[in-house]
N, C-alpha and C positions, 0 to 999 in steps of 0.2 A: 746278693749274688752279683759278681761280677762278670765281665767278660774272660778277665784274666784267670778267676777260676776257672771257670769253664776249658780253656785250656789247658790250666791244668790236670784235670778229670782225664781229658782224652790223653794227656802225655801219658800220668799213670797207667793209665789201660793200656795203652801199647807199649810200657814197655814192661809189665805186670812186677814193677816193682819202684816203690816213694825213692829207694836208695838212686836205681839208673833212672829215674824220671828227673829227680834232683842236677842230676848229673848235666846231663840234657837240656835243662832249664838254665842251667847255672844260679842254681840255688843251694844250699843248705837242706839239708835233709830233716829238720827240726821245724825251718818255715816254713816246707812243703808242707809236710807231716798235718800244720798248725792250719793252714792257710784250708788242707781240706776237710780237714774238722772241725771249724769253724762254717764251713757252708753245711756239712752236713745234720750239724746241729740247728743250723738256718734253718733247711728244708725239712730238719725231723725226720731224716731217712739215712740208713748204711748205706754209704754210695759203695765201699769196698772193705771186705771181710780180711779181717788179718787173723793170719797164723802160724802157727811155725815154723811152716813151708814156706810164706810168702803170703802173697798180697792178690788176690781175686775182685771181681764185679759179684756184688748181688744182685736179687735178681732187678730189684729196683733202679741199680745202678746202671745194668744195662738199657735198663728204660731210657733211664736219666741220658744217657749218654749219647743214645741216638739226636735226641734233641738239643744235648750240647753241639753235637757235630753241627746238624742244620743252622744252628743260630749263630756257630763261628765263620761257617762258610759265606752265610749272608753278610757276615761284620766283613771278612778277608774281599767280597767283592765290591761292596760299599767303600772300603780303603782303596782300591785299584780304581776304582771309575771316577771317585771324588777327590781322593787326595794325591794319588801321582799323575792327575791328569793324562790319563792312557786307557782307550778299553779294558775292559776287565776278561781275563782270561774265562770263558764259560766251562762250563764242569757240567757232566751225566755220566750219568753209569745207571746201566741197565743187566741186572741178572734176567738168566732164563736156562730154561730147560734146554737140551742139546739140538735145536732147531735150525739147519741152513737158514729158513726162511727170515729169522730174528738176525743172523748174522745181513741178510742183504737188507733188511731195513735197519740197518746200520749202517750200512755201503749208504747208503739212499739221504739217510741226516745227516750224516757227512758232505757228501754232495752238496745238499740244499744248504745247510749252514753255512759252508763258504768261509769263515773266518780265516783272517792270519793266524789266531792263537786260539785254542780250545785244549779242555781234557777229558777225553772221553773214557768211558771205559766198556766193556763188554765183556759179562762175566755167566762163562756156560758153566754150570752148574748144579751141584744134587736141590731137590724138589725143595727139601725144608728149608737147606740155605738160601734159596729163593727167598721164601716168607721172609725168613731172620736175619736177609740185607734189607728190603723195606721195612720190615718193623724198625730197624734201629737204623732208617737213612744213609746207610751205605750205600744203596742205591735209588733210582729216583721210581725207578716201577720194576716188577718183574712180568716176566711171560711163563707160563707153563698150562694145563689143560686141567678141565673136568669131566667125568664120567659120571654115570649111573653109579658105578663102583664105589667112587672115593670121593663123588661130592659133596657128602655128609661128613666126612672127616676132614676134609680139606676144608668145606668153610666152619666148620669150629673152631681151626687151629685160623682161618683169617680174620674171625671174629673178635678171640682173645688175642689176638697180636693187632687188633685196634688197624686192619687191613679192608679193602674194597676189592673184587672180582668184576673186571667189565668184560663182558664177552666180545670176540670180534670176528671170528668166524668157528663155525661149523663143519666137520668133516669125517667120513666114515673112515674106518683102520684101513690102512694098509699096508703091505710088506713091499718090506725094500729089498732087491737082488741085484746079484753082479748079472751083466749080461749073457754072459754062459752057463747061468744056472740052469739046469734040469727042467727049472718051473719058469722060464724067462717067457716061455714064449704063450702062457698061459693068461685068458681073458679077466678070470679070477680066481682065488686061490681060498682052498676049503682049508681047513684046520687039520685035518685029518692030514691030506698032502704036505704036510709039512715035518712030520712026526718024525724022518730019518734025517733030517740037516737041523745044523745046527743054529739055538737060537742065540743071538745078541743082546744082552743088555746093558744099559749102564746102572753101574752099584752105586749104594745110597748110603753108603757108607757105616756112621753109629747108629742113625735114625733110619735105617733099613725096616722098609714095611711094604708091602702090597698098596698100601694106599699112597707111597710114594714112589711108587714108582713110574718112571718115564711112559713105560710101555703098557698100553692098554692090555686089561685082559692078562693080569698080573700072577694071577691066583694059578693057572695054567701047568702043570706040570709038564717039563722037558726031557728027551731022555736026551739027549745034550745041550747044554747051558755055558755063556761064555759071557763073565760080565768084565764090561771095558770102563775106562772114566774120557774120555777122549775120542772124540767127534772124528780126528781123523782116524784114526783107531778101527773104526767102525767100518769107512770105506776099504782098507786095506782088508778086511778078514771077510767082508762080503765078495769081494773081486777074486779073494784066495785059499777059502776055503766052506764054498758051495753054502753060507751059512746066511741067514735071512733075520731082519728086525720087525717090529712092528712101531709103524710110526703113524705121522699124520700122511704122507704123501704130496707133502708139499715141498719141492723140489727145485732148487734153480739148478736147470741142466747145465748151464754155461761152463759151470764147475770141472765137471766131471765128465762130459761131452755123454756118450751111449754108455758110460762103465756101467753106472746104476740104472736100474729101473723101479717103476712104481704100479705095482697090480691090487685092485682090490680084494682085500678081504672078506668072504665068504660069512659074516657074521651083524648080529644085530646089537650094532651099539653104533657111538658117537662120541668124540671128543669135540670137547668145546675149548676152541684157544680163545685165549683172555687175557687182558695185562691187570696185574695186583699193583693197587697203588694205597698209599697210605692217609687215614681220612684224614687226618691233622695237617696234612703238607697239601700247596697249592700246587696243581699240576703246573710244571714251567714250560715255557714255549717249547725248547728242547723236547722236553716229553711230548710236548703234542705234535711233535712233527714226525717223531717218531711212531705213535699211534698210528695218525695218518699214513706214514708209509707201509705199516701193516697192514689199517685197512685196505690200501691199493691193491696188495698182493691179495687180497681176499675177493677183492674184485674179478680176479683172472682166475676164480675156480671155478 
């Protein structure tokens, strides 16, 4: 197994086809073809399923592939530091659920990093695809919560996707409102009171379930329902039509100055935010500075 395979693998996979990877590579489409049959006979495994239609990842392959990526990234920064005599450009990407608080500890590793060159990334995101960038090292950790509810399904699926849960704080529901809501000017807010506005969620897309969803207290029937993919999305329909989320309550007002508010919820439960990291990968300083800055924020609750 080479490095240059490995490269290979991941061209294939993006561009889901030996003919345009070829291409791309400035190869022949016969030594590609050759080049990744010959590893996958190496390793005793279908790294991709051909067929009529084309060319797919099994499920192997997408294993495989997570760990191609990690191990060419290390070779791509080992080449920058050692052989063009220059810093090596840093990389993270951090998936999470639709959290301000995840976006300012982001502001915050920026800040403190300080370099001339970096690539960062920050990716809000549905629940599963959280899991299925750290499973397969697209990202370096994700944030999203636990409950009563869903913490049996959620760590099954962290379990077999070879993933870790560390908790970083704790925090009971709360709903988020525009400042002229109805309910704005209340200490906290029962369940019941909320039954004529409208509720907000974000959709989960193909792997739509109760147990993935953002919003605590999932199972909940609404007599209106309004599901968004887009964080700003969310402020705009709270501010303009009287309608309310359930989230963590963790809030950087800076944003948004008095538009939103944050009241507790009338109810017995708990979300636990956590960041999912992957066991096989070493946490890299990047991610721990990133933690840290979450736990800070956890500090001010």
């Amino acid at each position: 197994m080479t490095l240059q395979q490995l490269k290979y693998v991941i061209e294939v996979a993006a561009k889901g086809s030996i003919n345009e990877a070829a291409k791309s590579l400035f190869l022949s489409q016969p030594s590609l073809s050759n080049a990744i049959r010959d590893l996958e006979e190496e390793l005793n495994l279908t790294l991709f399923l051909r067929t009529n239609r084309g060319i797919k990842l099994s499920t192997e392959g997408a294993e495989f592939l997570g760990y191609a990526r990690q191990v060419v990234q290390q070779a791509e920064l080992l080449e920058e530091k050692y052989l063009h005599n220059k810093p090596s450009k840093q990389k993270f990407a951090v998936s999470t659920q639709h959290y301000a608080f995840t976006a300012n500890a982001f502001v915050d590793l920026i800040k403190e990093f300080g370099s001339d060159e970096y690539e960062f990334t920050l990716r809000e995101t549905k629940t599963y695809d959280i899991i299925d960038d750290v499973r397969h090292f697209r990202s370096d950790l994700g944030v999203l919560y636990l409950s009563s509810f869903n913490e049996t399904v959620i760590r099954k699926l962290l379990r077999e996707s070879n993933l870790l849960f560390t908790e970083i704080f704790a925090v009971r529901p709360h709903i988020f409102l525009g400042r002229d809501h109805p309910l704005a000017g209340e200490t906290s807010v029962r369940l019941a009171q909320l039954e004529e506005y409208p509720c907000l969620t974000f959709e989960q897309g193909e792997h739509n379930s109760f147990y993935f969803s953002e919003e605590i207290l999932s199972t909940l029937d609404h007599k209106k329902s309004i599901k968004i993919t887009d964080r700003a999305a969310i402020i705009n329909l709270l501010i303009g039509v009287d309608a309310y989320t359930i989230a963590t309550g963790v809030f950087p007002y800076y944003l948004h100055g008095d538009d939103i508010i944050a009241i507790p919820l009338e109810v017995d439960e708990t979300m636990r935010i956590g960041v999912v990291t992957h066991r096989d990968a070493v946490i890299s300083p990047l991610a721990e500075i990133y933690i840290a800055a979450l736990r800070r924020i956890a500090d001010t609750l």
